[in-house]
C-alpha positions in Angstrom: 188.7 68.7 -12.5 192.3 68.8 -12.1 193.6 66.8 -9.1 196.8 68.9 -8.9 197.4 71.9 -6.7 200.2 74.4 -6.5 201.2 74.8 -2.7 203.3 78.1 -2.1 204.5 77.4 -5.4 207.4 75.5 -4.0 205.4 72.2 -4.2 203.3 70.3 -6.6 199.9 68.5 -5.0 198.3 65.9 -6.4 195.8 63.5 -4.8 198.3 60.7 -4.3 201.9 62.6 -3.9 203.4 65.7 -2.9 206.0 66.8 -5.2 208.7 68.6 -3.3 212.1 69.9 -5.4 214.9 69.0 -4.7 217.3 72.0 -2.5 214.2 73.4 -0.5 215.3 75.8 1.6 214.1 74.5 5.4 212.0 77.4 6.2 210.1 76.7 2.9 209.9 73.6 3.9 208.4 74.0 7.5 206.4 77.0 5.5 204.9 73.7 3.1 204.3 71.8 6.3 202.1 74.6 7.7 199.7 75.0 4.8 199.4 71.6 4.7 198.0 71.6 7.9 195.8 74.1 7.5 194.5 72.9 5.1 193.8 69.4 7.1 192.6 71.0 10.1 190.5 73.1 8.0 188.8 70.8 5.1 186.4 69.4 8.0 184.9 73.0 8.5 185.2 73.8 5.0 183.2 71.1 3.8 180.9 71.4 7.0 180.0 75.1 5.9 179.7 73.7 2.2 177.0 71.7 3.2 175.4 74.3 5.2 175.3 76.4 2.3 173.6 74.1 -0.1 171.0 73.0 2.4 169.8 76.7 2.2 170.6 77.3 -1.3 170.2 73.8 -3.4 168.4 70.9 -3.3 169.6 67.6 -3.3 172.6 68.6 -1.9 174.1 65.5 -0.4 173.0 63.5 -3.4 175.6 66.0 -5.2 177.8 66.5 -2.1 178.3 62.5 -1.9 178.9 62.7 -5.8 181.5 65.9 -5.8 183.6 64.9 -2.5 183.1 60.8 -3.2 182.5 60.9 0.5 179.7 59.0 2.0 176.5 60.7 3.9 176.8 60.2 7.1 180.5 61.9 7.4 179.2 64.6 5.2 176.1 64.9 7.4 178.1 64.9 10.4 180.5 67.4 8.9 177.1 69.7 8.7 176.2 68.8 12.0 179.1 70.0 14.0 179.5 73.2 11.4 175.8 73.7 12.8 176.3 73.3 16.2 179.2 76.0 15.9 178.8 79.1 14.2 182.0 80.4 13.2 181.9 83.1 16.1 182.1 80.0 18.1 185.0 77.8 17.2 188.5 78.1 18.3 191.0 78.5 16.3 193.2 76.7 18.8 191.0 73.7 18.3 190.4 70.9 15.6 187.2 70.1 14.0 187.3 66.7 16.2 187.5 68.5 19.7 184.3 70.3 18.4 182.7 67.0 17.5 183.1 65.7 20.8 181.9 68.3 22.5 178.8 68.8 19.9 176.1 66.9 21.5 176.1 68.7 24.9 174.2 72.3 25.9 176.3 75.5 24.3 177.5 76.2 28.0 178.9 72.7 28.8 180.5 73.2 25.1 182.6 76.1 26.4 183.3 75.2 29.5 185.2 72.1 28.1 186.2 73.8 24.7 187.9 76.3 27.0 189.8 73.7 29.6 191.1 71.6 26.4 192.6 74.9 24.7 194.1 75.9 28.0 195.0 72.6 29.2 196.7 72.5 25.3 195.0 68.7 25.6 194.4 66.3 22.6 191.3 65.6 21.5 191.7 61.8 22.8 192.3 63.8 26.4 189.4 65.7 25.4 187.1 62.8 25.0 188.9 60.7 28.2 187.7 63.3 30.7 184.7 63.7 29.4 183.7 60.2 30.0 185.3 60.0 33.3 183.3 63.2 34.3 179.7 61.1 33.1 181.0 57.6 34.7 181.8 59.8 37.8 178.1 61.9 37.7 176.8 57.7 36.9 178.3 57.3 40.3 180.5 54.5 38.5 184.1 52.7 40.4 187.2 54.3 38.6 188.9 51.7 36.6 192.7 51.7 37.2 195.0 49.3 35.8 198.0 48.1 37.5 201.0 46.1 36.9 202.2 44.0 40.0 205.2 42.0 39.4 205.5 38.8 41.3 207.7 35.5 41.6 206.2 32.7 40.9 205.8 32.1 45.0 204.3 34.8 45.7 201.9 34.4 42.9 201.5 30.7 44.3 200.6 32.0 48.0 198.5 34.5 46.7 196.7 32.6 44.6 196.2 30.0 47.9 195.1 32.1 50.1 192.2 34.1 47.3 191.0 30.2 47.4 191.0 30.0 50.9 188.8 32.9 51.2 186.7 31.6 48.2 187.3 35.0 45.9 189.4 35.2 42.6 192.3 36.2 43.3 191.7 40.1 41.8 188.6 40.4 44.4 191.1 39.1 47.3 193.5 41.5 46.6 191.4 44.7 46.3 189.7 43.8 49.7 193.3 42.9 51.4 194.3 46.5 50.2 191.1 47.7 51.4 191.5 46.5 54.7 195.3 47.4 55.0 194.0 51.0 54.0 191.7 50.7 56.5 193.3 49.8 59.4 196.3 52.8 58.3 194.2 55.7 58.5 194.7 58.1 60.6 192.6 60.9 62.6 194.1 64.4 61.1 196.9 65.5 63.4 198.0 62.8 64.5 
């Protein structure tokens, strides 16, 4: 098999390099950069409906899969998975294979619904994957975790510190139940 591939015929692909001449116009350039993408965003499905194909046409297919792509089984079988779980009539364009991925696992209508907020939301597939778990830790009736940054001289960290002891807590637990009480005490009935 040859490893080299002719892209747009401007540039020469091989497994290891990508052989660009010298004087490339820019918008060949940017031209280079879009197939190139494609064709990452792409090989995930490709492969996926590759599989597919051979389950139904060839046996031992992952035995030759594994041998053919030198990938190993479970990211070829989870390649097949997802190109399962989403016929292409399904998949958005919009989308990468990994905001499919995440979104596999869970009932076709809870697919769309957050396959459709991520393309309109235009959010990453990390983004993707944050709210979903906030939405589970939320339904799991779970505390938000927020992170803060407090910046402190050393005598206020000193008094602080003094006075968590005082109350017998760690000084994290005395501060959230100061600022609950503070909170508390602030709140007002609406309209007033």
């Amino acid at each position: 098999m040859s490893a080299g591939l002719k892209l747009d015929g401007q540039a020469q692909a091989e497994r290891t390099m990508l052989g660009i001449p010298k004087g490339l116009p820019i918008e060949s350039w940017r031209d280079l950069g879009r197939q190139i993408y494609l064709v990452t965003n792409s090989s995930a499905w490709w492969l996926g409906d590759w599989l597919l194909y051979g389950e139904v046409e060839y046996p031992n297919r992952y035995k030759d899969a594994i041998k053919a792509t030198s990938l190993d089984y479970q990211t070829l079988r989870n390649y097949a998975w997802v190109a399962r779980r989403f016929p292409p009539e399904r998949r958005r364009q919009r989308l990468s294979f990994q905001h499919h991925a995440e979104v596999a696992s869970l009932p076709e209508a809870d697919q769309e619904s957050w396959l459709t907020q991520a393309e309109l939301g235009r959010w990453s597939r990390n983004e993707l994957r944050r709210r979903i778990r906030e939405t589970r830790r939320i339904a799991r009736g779970e505390a938000e975790e927020v992170h803060l940054k407090v910046n402190l001289d050393g005598s206020q960290k000193q008094r602080w510190q003094d006075a968590a002891e005082r109350a017998e807590q760690d000084l994290l637990t005395w501060m959230v139940s100061i600022l609950d009480r503070a909170a508390s005490s602030r709140q007002e009935p609406d309209g007033v």
